[in-house]
C-alpha positions, 0 to 999 in steps of 0.5 A, a space after each residue: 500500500 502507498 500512502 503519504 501523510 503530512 503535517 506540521 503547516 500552519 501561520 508564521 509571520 515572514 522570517 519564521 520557522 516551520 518543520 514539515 512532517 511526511 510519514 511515509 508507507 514502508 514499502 515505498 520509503 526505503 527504495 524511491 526518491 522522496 520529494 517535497 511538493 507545493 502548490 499555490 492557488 493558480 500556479 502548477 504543483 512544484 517540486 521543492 525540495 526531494 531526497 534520495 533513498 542515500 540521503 542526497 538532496 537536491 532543492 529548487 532555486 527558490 528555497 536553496 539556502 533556506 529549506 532542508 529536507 531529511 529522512 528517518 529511516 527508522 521512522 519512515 518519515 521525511 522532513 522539510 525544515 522551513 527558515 526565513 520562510 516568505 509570504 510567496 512561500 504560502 501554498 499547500 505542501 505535499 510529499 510523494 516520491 519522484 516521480 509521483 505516484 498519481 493516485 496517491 496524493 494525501 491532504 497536504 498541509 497548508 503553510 502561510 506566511 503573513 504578518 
């Protein structure tokens, strides 16, 4: 079974923190890519931040320097530490491996960034 569960989003004024939680099913963790996702009212889902199954992670333009994604192998879980977060990085965030699998996208969680 493939399912991905986030948490974590919520308000933070701009400059602030937030820590992105994405438990992950067993059977996919250890073998995929696994990626952050977000997308913004409007715009196209983007790729944001993703992490290969050795721990190499590779980030958009628009967060390097400021979003670190990890993973627990003991936890099957992912993480997208958020820092210096700015109001164009409001939107739904989502985790799913690269390339997605389609039919399996959870909820998401909501991140925004306002004073």
């Amino acid at each position: 079974q493939v399912q991905f569960v986030e948490s974590g989003g919520g308000l933070v004024q701009p400059g602030g923190s937030l820590r992105l939680s994405c438990a992950v099913s067993r059977s996919i963790f250890s073998i995929y890519v696994l990626g952050w996702y977000r997308q913004s009212p409007g715009k196209r889902r983007e790729l944001v931040a993703a992490i290969s199954s050795g721990g190499t992670p590779n980030y958009a333009d628009s967060v390097k320097g400021r979003f670190t994604i990890s993973r627990d192998n003991a936890k099957n879980t992912v993480y997208l530490q958020m820092n210096s977060l700015k109001p164009e990085d409001t939107a739904v965030y989502s985790c799913n491996a690269y390339p997605t699998f389609d039919k399996y996208w959870g909820q998401g969680t909501q991140v925004t960034v306002s004073s």
